[in-house]
ZADOVEX-328361 format. One line per 2 residues: number of its first residue (from 0); their letters; for each residue x, y, z of C-alpha. Coordinates in nm, 3 decimals. Example, Ala and Ser with C-alpha at 12.3 -4.5 7.8 and 13.67 -1.06 7.14 Angstrom:
<pts>
0> as> 1.230/-0.450/0.780 | 1.367/-0.106/0.714
</pts>
This chain:
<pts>
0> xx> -1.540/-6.600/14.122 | -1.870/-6.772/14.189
2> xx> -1.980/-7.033/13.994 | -2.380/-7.087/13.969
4> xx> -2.486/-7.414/13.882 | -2.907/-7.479/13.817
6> xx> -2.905/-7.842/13.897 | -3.199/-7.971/14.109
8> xx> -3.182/-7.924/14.495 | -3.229/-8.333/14.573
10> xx> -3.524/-8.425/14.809 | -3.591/-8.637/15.047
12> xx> -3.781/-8.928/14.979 | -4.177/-8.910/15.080
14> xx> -4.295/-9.186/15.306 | -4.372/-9.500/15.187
16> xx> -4.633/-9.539/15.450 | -4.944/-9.391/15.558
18> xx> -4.939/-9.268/15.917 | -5.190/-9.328/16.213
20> xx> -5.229/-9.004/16.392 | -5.269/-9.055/16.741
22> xx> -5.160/-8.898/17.123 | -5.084/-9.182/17.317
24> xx> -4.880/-9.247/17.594 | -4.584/-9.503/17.564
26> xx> -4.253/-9.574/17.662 | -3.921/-9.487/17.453
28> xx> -3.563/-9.614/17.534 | -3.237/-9.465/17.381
30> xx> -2.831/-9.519/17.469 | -2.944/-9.220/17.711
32> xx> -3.212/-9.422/17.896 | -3.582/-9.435/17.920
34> xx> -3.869/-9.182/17.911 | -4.244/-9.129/17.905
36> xx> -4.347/-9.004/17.583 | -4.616/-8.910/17.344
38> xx> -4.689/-9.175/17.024 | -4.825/-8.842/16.778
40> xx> -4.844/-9.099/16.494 | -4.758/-9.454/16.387
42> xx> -4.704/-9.609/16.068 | -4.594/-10.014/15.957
44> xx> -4.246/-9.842/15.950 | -4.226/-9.565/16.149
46> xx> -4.355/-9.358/16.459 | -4.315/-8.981/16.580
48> xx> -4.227/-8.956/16.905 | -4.323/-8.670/17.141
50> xx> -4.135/-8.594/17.468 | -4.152/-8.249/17.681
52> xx> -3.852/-8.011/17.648 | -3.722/-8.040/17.985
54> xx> -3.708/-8.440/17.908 | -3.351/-8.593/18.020
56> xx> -3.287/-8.769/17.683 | -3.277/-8.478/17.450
58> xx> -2.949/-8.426/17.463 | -2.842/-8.814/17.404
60> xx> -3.090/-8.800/17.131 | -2.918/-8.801/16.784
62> xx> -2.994/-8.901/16.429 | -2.908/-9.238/16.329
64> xx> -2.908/-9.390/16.715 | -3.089/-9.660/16.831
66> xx> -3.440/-9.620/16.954 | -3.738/-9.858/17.090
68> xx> -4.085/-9.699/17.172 | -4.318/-9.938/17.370
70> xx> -4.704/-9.866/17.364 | -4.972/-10.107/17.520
72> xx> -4.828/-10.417/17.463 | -4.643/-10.339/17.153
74> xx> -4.285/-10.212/17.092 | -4.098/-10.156/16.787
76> xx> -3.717/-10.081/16.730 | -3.535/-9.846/16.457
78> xx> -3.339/-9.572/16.442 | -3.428/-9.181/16.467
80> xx> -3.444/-9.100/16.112 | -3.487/-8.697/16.216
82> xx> -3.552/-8.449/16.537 | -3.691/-8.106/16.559
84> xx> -3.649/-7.950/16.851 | -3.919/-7.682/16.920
86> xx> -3.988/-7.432/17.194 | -4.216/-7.629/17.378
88> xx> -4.138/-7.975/17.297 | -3.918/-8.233/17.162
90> xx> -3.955/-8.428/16.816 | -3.815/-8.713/16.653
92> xx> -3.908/-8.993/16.425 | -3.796/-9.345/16.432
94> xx> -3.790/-9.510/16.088 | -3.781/-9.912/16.200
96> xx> -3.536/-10.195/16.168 | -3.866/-10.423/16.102
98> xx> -4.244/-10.369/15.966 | -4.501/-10.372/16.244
100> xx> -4.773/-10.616/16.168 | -5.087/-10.460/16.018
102> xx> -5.309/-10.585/16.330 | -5.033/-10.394/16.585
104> xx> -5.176/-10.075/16.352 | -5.544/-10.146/16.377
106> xx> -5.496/-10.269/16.794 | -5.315/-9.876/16.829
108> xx> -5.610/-9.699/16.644 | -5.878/-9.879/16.859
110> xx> -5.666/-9.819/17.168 | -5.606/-9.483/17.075
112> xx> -5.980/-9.443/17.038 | -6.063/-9.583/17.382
114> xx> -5.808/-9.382/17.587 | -5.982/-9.025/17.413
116> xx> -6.331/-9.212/17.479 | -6.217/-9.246/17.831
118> xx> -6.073/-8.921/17.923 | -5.701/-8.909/17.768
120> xx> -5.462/-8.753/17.918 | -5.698/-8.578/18.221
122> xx> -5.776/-8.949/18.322 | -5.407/-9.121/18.310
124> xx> -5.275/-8.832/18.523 | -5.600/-8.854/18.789
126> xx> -5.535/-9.258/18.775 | -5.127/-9.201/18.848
128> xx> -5.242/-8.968/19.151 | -5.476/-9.190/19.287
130> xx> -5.194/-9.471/19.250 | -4.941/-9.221/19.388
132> xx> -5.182/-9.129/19.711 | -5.230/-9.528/19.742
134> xx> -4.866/-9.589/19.788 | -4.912/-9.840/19.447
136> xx> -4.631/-9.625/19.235 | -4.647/-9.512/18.938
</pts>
């Protein structure tokens, strides 16, 4: 026999935060190494994290592990609070261990405006061939 109970599904708490959308590059390390990765968006206690699906750290990647995305001149530690792993691409948010300052917020929205002034993506990939071609690394 089945037994129906009409309690309330729980949910998940909604964020407490705001988020900064944004594309822009940065840097994230996990127990499975580092990567190059996307910064979609950026809160005082949180970021999503983009990376391609052939990326190397997907499968070290798991809820509740350690994480550290770095971003012109900033960097922030927490642990991935979620992951969604999509056809195309890779997922994951970070909720983190401490608040970002407020200024760390406004810097990544002005910096995130400059690099889409300046070309985005089509400009950091013609400035790491130029580098590449130049010997300089990347």
């Amino acid at each position: 026999m089945v037994q129906v109970h009409n309690a309330p599904l729980p949910v998940a708490p909604r964020r407490q935060r705001s988020r900064l959308s944004t594309r822009l590059p940065a840097r994230v390390t996990t127990l499975g190494g580092q990567a190059d990765c996307v910064l979609l968006d950026l809160s005082l206690t949180g970021a999503r994290i983009g990376l391609p699906a052939s990326s190397h750290l997907i499968a070290e990647t798991k809820c509740g592990s350690g994480a550290e995305v770095e971003w012109d001149g900033h960097s922030a530690f927490g642990f991935i609070a979620w992951i969604a792993n999509r056809t195309d691409s890779f997922e994951f948010g970070i909720h983190f261990d401490q608040i970002i300052t407020p200024q760390a917020l406004i810097a990544t929205r002005d910096i995130h405006d400059e690099f889409w002034d300046n070309g985005g993506f089509s400009s950091l990939q013609r400035d790491t061939a130029r580098r590449w071609v130049k010997g300089i690394g990347g």
